[in-house]
N, CA and C of each residue as an Amber inpcrd file, in Angstrom:
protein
   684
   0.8210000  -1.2170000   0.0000000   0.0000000   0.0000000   0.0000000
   0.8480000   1.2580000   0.0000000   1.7960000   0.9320000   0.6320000
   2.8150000   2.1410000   0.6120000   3.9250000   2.2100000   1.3460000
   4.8730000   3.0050000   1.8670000   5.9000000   3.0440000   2.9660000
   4.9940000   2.9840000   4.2590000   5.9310000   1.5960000   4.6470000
   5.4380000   1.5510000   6.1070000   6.9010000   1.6370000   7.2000000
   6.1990000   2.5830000   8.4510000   7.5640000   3.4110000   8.9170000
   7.7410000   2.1170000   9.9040000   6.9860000   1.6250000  10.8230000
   6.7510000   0.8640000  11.6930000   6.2160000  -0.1910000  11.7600000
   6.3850000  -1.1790000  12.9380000   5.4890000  -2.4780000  12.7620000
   5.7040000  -3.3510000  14.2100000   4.4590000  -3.1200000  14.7900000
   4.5780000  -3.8770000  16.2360000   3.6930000  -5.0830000  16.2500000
   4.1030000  -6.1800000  16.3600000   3.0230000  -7.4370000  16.5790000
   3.3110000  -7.5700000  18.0190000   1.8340000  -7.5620000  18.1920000
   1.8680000  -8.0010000  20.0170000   0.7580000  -9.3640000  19.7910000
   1.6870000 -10.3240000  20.4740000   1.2920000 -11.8740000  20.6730000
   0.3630000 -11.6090000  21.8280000  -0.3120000 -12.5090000  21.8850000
  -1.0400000 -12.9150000  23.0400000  -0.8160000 -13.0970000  24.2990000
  -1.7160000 -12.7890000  25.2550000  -1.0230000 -13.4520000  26.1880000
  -0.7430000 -14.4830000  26.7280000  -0.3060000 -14.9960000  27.8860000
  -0.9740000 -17.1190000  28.0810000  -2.2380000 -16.8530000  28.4980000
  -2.3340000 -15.8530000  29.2360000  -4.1950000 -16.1990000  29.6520000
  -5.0760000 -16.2210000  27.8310000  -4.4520000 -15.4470000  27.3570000
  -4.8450000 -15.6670000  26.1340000  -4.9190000 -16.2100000  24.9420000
  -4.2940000 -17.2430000  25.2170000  -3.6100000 -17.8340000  23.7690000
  -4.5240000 -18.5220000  22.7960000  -6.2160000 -18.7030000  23.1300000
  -7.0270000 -18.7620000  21.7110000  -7.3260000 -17.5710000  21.0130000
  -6.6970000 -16.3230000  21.6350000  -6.8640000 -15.0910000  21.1200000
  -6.0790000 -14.9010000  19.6200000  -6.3200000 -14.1990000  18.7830000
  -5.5500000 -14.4400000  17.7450000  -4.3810000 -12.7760000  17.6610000
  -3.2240000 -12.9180000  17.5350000  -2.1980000 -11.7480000  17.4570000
  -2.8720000 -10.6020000  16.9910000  -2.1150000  -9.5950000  17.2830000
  -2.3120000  -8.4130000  16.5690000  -1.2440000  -7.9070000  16.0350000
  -1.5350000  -6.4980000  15.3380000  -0.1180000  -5.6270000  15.2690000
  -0.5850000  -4.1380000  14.8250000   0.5490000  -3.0470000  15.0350000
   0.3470000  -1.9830000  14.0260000   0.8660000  -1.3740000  13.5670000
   0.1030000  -0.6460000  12.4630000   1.6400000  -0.4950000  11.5100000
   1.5230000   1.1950000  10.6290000   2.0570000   1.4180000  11.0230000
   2.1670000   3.0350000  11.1280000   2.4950000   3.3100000   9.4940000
   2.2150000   3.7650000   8.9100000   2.7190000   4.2920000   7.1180000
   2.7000000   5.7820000   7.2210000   3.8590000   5.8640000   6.3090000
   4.3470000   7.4400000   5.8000000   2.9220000   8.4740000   5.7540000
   2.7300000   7.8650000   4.5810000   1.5860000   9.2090000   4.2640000
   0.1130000   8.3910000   4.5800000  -0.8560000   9.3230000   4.5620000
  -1.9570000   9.3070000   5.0040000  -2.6970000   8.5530000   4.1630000
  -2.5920000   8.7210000   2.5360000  -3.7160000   8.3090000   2.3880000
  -3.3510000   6.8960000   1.7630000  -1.9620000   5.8980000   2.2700000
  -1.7290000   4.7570000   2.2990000  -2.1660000   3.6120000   3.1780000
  -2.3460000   4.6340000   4.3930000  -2.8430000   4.0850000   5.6260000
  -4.6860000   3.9220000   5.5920000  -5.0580000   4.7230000   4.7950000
  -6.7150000   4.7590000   4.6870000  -6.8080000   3.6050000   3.7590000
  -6.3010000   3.4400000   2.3130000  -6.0980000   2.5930000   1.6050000
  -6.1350000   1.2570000   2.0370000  -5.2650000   1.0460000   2.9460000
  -4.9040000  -0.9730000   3.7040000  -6.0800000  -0.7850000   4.3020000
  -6.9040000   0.2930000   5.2230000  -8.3710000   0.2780000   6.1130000
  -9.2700000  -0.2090000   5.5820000  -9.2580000   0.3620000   4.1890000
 -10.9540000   0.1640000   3.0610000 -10.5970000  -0.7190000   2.6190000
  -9.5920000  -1.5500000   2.0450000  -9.8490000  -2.8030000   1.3000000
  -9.2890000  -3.6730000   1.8430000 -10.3530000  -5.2220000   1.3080000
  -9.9960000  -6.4110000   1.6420000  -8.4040000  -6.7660000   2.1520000
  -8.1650000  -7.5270000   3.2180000  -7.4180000  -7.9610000   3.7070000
  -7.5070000  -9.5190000   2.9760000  -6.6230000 -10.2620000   2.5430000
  -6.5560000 -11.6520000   1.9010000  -4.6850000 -11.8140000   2.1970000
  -4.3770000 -11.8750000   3.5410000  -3.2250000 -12.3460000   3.9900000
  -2.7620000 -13.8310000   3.7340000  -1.3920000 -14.0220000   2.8370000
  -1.1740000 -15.0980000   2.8550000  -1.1430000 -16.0630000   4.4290000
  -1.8170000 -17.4820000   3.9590000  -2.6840000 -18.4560000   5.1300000
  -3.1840000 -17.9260000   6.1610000  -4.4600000 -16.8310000   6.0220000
  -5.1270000 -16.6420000   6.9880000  -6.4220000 -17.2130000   6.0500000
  -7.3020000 -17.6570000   7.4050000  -8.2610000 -18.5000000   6.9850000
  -9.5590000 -17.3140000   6.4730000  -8.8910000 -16.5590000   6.7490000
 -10.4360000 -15.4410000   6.7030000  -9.8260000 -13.9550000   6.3230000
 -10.4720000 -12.6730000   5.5360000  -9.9270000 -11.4870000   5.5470000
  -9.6390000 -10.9350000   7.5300000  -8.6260000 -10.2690000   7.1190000
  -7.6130000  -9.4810000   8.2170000  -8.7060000  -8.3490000   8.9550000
  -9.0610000  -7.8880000  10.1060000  -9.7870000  -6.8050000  10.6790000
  -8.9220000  -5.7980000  10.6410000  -8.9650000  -4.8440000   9.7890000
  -8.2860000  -3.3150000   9.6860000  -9.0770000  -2.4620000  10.3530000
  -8.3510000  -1.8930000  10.9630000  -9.1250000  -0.3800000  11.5100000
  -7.9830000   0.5220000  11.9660000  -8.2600000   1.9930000  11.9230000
  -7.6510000   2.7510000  13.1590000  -6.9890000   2.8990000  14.6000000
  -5.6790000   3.0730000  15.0800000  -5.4610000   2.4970000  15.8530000
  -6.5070000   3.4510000  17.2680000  -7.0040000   2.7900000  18.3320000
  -7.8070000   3.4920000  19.1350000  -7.0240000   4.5350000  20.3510000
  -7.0730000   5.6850000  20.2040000  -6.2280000   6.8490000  21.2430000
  -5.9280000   6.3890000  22.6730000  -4.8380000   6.6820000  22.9700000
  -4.4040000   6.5770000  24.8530000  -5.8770000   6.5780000  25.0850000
  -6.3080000   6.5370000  26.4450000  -7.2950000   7.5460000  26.9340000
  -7.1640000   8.4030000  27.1340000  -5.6020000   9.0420000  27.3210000
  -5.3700000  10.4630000  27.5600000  -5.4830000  11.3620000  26.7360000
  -5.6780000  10.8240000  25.3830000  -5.9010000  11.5960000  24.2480000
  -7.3110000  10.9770000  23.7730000  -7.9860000  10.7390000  24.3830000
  -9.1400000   9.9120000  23.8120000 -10.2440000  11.3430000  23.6990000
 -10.3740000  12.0820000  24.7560000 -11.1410000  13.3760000  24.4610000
 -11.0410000  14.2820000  23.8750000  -9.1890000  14.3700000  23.4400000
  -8.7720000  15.3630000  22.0690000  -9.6010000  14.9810000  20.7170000
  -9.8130000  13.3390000  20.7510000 -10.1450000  12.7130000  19.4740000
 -11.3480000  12.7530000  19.5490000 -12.2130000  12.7400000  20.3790000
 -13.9180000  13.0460000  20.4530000 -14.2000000  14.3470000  19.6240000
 -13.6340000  15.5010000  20.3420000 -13.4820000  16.9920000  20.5040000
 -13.1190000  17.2960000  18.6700000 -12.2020000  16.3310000  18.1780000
 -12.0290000  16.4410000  16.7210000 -13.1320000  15.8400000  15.9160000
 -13.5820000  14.6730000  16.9140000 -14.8170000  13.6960000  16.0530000
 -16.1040000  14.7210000  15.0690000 -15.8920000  15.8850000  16.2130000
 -17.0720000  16.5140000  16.2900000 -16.9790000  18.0030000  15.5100000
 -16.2130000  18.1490000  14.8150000 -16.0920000  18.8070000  13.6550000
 -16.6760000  18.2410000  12.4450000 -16.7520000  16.6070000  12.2480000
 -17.4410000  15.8390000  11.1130000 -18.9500000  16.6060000  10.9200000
 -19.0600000  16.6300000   9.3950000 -20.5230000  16.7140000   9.0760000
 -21.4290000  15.7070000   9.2790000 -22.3080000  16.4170000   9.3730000
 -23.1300000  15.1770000  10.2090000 -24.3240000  14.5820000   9.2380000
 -24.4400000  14.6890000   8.8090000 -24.7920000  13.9140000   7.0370000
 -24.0580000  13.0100000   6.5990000 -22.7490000  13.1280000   5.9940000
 -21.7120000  12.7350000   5.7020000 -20.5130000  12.7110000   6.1460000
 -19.8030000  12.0930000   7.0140000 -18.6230000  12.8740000   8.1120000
 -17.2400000  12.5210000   7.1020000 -17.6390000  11.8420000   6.3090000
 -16.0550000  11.5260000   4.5830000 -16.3990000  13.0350000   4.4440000
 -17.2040000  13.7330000   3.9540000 -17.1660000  14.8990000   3.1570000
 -16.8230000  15.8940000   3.7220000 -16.0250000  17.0880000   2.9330000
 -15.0730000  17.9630000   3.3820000 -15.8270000  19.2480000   2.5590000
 -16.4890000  20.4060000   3.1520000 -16.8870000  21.5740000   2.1110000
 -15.3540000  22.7910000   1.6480000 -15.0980000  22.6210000   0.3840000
 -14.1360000  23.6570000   0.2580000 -14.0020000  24.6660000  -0.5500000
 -13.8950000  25.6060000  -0.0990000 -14.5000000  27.2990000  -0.5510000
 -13.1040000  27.9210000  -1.2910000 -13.6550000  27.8310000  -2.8210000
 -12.5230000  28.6730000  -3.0240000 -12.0370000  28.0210000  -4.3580000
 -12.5400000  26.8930000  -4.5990000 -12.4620000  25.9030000  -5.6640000
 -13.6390000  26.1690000  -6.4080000 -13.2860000  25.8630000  -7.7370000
 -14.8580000  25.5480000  -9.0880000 -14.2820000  24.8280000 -10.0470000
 -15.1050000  25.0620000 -11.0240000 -14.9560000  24.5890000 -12.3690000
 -14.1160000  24.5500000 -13.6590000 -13.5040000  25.7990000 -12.2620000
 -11.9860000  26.0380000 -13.7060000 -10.7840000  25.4970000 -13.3410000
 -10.6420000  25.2100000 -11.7140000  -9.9100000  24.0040000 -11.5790000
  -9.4790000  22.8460000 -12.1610000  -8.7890000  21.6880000 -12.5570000
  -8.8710000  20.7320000 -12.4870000  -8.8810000  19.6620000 -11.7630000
  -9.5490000  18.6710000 -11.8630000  -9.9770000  17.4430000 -10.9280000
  -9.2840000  16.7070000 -10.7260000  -8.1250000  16.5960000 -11.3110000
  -6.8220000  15.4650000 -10.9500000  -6.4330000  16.1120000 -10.0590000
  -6.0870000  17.9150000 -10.1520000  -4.7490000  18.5680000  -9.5150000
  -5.6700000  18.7180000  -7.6010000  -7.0170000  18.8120000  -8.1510000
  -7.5810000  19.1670000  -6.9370000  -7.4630000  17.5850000  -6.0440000
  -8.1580000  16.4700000  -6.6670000  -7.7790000  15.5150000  -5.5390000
  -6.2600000  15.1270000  -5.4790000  -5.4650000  15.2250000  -6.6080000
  -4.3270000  14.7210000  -6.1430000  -3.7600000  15.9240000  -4.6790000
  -3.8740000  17.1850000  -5.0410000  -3.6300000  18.1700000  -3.6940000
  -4.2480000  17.6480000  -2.4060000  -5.7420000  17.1380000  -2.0510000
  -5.9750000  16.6750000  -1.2760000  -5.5770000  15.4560000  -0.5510000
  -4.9680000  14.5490000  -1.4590000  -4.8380000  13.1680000  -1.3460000
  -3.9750000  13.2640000  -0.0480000  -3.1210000  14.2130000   0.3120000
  -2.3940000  14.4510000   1.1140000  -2.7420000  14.2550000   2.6920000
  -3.5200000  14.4380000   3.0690000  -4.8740000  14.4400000   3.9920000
  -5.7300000  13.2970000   4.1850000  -5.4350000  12.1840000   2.9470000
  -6.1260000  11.3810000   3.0780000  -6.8060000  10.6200000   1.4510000
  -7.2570000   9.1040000   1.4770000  -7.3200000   8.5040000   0.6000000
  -8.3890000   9.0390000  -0.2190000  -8.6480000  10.1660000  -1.4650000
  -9.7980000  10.8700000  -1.7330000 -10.4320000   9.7290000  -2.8990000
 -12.1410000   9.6500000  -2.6610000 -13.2030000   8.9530000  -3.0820000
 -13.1390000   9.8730000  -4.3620000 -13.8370000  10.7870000  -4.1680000
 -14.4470000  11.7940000  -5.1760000 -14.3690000  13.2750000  -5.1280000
 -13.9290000  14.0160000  -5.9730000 -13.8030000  15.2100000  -6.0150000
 -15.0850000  16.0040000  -7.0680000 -15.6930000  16.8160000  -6.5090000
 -17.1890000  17.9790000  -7.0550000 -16.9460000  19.4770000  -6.7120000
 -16.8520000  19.6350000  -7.5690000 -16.6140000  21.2430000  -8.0860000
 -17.9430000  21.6610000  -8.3910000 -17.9260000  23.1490000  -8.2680000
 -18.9550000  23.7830000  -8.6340000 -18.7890000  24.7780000  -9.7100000
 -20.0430000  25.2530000 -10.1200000 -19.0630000  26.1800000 -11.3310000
 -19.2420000  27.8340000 -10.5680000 -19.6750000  27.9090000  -9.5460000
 -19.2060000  29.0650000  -8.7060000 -17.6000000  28.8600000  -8.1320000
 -18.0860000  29.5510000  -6.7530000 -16.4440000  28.8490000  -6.0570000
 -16.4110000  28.6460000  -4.8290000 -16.7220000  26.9870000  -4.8940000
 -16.8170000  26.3700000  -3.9080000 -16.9950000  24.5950000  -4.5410000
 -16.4450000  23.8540000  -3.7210000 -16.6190000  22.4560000  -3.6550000
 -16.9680000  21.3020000  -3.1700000 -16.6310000  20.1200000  -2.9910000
 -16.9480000  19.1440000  -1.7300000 -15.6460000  18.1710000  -2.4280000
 -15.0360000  17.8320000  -1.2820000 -13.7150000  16.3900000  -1.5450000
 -14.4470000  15.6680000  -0.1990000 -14.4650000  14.0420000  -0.8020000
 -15.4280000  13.1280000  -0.6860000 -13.8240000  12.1340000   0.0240000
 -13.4450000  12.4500000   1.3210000 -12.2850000  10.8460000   1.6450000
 -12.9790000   9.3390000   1.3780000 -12.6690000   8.3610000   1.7660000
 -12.8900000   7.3700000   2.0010000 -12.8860000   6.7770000   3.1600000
 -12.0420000   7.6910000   3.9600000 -12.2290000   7.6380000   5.5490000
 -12.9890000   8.5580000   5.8210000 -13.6290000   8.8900000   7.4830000
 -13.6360000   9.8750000   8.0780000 -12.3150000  10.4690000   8.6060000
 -11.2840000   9.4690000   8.7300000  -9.9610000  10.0070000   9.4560000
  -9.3290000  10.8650000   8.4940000  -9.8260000  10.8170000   6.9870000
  -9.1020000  11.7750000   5.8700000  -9.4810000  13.2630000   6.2260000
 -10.9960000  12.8500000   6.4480000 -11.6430000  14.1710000   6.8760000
 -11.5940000  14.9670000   7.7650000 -11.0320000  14.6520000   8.8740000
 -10.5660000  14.8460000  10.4560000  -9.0100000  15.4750000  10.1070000
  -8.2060000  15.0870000   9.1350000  -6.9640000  15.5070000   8.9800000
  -7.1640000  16.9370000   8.4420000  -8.0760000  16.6090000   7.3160000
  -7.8690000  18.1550000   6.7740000  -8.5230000  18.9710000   7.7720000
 -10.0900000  18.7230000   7.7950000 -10.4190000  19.6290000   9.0300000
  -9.9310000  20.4200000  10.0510000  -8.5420000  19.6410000  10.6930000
  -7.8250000  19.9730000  11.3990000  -7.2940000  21.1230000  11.1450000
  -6.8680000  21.7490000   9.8050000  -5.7140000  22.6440000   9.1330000
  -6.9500000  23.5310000   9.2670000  -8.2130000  23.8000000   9.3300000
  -8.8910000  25.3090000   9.1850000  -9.0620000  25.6560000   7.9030000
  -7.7500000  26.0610000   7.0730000  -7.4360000  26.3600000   5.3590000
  -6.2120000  26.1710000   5.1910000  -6.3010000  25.5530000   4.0210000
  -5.1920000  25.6120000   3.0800000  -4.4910000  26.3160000   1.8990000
  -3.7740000  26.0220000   1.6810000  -3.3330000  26.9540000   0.4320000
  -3.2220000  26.0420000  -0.9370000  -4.2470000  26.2340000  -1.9270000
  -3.7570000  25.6550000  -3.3170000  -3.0770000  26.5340000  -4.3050000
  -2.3600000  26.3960000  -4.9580000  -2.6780000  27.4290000  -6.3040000
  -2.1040000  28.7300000  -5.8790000  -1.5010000  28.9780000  -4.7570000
  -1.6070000  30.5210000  -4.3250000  -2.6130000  31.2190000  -3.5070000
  -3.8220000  30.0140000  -2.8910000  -4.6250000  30.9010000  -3.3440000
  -5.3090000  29.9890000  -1.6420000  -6.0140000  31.0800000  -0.6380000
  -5.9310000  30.0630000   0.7170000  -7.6650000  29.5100000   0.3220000
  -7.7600000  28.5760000   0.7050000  -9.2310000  27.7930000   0.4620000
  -9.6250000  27.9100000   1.8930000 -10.8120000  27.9680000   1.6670000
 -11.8240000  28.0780000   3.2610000 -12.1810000  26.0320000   3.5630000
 -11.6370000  25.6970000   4.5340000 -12.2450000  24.0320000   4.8260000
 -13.6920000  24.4450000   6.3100000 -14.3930000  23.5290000   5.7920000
 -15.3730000  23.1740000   6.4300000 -15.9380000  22.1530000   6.0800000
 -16.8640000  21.5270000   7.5380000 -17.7990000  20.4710000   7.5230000
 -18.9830000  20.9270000   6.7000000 -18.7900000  19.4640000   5.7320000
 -19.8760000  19.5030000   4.7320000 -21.2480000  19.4550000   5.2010000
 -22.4650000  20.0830000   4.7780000 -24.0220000  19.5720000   5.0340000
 -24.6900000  19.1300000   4.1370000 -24.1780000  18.8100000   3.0280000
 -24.5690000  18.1160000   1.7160000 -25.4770000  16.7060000   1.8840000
 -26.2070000  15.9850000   1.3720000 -26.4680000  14.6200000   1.2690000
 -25.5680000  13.7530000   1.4630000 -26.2770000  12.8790000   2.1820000
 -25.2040000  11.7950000   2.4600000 -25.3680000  10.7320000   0.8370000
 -24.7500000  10.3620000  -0.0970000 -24.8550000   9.5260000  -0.7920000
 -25.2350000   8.4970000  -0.5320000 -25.8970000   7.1550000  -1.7170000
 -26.2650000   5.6820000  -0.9210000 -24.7650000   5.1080000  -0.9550000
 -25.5120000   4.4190000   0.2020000 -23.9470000   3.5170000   0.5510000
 -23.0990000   2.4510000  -0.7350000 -24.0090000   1.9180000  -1.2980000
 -23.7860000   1.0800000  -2.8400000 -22.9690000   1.8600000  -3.2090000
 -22.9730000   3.1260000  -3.6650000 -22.5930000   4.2840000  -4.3550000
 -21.2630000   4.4860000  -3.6780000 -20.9690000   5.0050000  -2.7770000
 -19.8540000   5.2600000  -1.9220000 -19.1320000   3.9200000  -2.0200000
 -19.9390000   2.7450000  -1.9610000 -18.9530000   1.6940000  -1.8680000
 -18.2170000   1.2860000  -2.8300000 -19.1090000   1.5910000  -4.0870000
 -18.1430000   2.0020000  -5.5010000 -17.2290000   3.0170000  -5.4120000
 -17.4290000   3.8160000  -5.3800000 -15.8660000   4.6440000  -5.0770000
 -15.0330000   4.4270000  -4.3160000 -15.1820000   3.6390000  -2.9210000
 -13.9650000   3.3830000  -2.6280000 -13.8680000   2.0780000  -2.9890000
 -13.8050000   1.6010000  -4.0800000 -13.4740000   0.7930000  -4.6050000
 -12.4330000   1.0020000  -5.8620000 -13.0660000   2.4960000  -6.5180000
 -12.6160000   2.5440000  -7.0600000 -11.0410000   3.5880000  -6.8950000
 -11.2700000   4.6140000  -6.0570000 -10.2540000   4.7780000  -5.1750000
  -9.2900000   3.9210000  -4.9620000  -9.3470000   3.4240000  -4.6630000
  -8.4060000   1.4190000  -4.2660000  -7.8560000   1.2540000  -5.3280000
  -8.3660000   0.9240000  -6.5130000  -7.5510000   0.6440000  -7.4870000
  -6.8650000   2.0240000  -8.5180000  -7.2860000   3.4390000  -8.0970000
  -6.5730000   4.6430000  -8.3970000  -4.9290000   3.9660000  -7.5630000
  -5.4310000   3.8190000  -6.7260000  -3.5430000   3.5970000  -5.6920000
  -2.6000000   3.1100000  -6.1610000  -3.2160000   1.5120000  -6.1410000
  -2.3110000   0.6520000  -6.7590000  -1.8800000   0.8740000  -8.3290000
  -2.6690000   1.4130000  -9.0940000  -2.1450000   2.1630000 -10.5160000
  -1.3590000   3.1950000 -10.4140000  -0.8190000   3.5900000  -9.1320000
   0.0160000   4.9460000  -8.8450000   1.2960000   4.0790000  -8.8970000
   0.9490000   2.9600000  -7.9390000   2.3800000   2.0190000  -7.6300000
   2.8140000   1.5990000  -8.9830000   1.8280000   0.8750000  -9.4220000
   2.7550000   0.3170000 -10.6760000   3.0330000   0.9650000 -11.6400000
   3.0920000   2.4050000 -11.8740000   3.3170000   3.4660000 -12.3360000
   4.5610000   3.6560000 -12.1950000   4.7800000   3.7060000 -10.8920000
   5.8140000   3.7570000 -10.4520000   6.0910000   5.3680000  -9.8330000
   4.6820000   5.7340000  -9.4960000   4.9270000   7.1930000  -9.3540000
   4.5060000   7.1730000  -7.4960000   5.4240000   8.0760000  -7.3640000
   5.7350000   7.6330000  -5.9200000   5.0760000   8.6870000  -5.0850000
   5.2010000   9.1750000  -3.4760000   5.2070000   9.6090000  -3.1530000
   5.8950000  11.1390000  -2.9990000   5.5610000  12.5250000  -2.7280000
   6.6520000  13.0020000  -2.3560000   7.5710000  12.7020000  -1.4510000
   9.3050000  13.0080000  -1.1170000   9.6520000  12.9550000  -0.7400000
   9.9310000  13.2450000   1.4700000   9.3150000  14.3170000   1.2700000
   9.1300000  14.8710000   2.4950000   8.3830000  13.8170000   3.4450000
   8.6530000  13.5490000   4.6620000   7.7330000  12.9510000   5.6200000
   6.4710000  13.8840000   6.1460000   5.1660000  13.2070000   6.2250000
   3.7870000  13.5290000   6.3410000   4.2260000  13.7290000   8.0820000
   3.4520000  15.2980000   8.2110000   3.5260000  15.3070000  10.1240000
   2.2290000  14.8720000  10.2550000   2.5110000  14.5200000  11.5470000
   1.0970000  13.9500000  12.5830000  -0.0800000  14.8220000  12.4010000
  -0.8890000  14.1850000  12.6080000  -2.3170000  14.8780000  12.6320000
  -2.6880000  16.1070000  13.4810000  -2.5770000  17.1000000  12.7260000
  -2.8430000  18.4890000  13.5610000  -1.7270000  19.1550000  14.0200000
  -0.4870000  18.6320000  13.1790000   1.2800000  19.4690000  13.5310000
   1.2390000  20.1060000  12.4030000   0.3200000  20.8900000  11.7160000
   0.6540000  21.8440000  10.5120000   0.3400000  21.0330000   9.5420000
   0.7650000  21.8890000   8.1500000   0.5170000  21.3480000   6.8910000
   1.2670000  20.0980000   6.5470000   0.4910000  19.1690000   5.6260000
   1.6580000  18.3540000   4.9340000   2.3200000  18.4230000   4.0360000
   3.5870000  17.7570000   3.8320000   4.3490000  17.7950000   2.7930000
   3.8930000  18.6920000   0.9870000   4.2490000  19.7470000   0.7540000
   3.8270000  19.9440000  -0.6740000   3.9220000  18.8550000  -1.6680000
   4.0780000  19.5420000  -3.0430000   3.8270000  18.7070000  -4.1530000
   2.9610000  17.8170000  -4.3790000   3.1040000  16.2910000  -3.5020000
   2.1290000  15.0520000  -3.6230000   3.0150000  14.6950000  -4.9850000
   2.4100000  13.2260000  -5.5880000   2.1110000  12.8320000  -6.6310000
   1.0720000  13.2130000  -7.3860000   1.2050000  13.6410000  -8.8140000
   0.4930000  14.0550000  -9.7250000  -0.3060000  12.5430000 -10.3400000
  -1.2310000  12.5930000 -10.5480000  -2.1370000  11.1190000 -11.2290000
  -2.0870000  11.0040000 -12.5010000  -1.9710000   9.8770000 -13.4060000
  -2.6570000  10.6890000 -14.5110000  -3.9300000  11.0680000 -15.1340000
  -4.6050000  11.8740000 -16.0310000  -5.4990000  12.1970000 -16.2610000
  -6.3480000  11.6130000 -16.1940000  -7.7680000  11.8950000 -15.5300000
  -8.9220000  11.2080000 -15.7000000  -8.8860000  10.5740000 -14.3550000
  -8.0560000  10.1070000 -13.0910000  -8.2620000   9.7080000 -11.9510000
  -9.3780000   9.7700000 -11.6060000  -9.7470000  10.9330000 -11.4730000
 -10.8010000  11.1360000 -10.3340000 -12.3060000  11.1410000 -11.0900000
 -12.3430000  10.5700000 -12.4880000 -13.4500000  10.2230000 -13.2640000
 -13.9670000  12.1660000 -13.9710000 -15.1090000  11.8960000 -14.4350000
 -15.9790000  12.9350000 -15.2620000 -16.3720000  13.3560000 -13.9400000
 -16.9530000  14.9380000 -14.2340000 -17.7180000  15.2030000 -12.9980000
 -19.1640000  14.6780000 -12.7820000 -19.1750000  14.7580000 -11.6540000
 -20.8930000  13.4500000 -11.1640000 -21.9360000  14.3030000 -12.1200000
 -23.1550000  13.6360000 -12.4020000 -23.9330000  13.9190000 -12.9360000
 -24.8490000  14.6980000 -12.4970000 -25.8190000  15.6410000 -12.8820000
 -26.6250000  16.6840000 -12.4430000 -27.2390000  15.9560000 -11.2800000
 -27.4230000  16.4710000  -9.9020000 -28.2230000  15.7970000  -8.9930000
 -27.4240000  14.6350000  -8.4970000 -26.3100000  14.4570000  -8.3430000
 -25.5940000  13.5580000  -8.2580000 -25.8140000  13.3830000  -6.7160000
 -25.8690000  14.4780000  -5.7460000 -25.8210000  14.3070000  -4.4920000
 -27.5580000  14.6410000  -4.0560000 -28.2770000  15.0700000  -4.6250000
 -29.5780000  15.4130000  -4.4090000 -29.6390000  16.9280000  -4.4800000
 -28.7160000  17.5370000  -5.1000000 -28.7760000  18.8490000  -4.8370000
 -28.6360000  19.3240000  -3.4950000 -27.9570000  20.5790000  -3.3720000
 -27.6320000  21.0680000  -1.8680000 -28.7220000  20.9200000  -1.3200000
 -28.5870000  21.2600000   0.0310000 -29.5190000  21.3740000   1.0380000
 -30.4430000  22.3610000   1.5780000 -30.8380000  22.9530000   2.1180000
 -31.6300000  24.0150000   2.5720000 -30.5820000  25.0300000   3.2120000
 -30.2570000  26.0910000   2.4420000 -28.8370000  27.0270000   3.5620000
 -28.1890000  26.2630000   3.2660000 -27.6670000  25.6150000   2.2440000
 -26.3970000  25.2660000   1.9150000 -26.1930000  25.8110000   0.1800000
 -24.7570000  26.4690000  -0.4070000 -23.5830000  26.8400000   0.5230000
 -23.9910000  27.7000000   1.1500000 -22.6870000  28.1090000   2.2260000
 -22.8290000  28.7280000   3.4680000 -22.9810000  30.2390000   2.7340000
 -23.7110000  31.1340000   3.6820000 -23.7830000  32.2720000   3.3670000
 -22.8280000  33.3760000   3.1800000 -22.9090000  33.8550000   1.6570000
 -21.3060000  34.2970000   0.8040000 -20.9170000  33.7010000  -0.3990000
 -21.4890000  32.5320000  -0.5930000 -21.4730000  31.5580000  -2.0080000
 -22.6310000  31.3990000  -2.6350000 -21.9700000  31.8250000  -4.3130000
 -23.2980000  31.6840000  -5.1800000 -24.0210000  30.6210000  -4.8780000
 -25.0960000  30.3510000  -5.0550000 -25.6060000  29.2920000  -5.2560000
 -25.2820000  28.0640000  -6.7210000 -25.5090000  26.9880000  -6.6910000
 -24.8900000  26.0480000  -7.4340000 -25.4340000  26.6990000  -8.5270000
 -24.1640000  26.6510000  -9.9020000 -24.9590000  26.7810000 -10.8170000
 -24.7280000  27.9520000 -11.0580000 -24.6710000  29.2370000 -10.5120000
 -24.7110000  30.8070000 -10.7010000 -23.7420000  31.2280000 -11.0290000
């Protein structure tokens, strides 16, 4: 999936030993680590796919991570609203910029200026969230929790599906990561550049009504409305 920095297997204990091992395994960038989360685990001789998840906070940090939980939109907590983006953008440069933050599903532009980047985690979404705004292009983007429709799950589950196999076409590409190491969640920006995709990654843009159309007071007040 990608550079992995670390790797702890903790065996069982004797009181435990029908318990089955664990381990965890820390990777460079972010959205390598979302990647091994969303798809199938098929470990050579395990009798069954692998349980991936997130590793769970100290408790001492367990209320920092609530306190962040709760920035998620609450419709959709993958979706990220970002102000400052449209139609004259492009859709590779915009998710590959995001990818940074996390494994991106889908990228929707508007033809005002404003957007939505769709992770595949919520933890993608929690990363960027974290930063407030960013800078693309020169140019600082407003981040916020999305209030958009939540998509059907079928739907989402196709994209990160198809997400999944955007990755591994990066690898055998042979197109790598940037160089720089990714900081921890909420130590500042990450690494510039990224990897560039090639064209067409992130598909055509969704189709009219793709999300049900905004919501009632959505975008936030200051943005054309879709379309204008």
């Amino acid at each position: 999936y990608g550079h992995v920095n670390t790797v702890n297997v903790v065996p069982p204990k004797e009181s435990e030993a029908k318990k089955s091992p664990y381990a965890f395994i820390t990777f460079k960038f972010a959205a390598d680590a979302d990647c091994a989360v969303v798809d199938t685990q098929h470990f050579p001789g395990a009798s069954r796919p692998l349980s991936m998840g997130f590793a769970t906070p100290r408790r001492k940090d367990a209320q920092e991570a609530q306190n962040k939980a709760g920035q998620l939109g609450g419709s959709d907590p993958c979706q990220v609203f970002i102000g400052g983006i449209g139609e004259r953008d492009n859709e590779d440069e915009v998710g590959d910029f995001f990818s940074q933050w996390g494994l991106v599903a889908l990228v929707y532009r508007d033809k005002g200026v404003w957007g939505t980047v769709h992770f595949a985690t919520r933890e993608g979404a929690l990363r960027l969230l974290g930063e407030g705004s960013v800078v693309f292009q020169r140019r600082r983007l407003e981040i916020k929790a999305s209030d958009s429709k939540r998509m059907d799950e079928a739907e989402r589950n196709d994209l990160v599906r198809r997400a999944v196999a955007r990755h591994f076409h990066k690898k055998s590409m042979g197109i790598g990561p940037p160089p720089q190491p990714s900081p921890p969640m909420g130590c500042g920006p990450p690494p510039p550049g990224a990897y560039p995709p090639p064209a067409g990654y992130y598909g055509p843009p969704p189709p009219a009504g793709f999300y049900g159309g905004p919501q009632p007071g959505y975008p936030p007040p200051g943005y054309p409305q879709p379309g204008s």
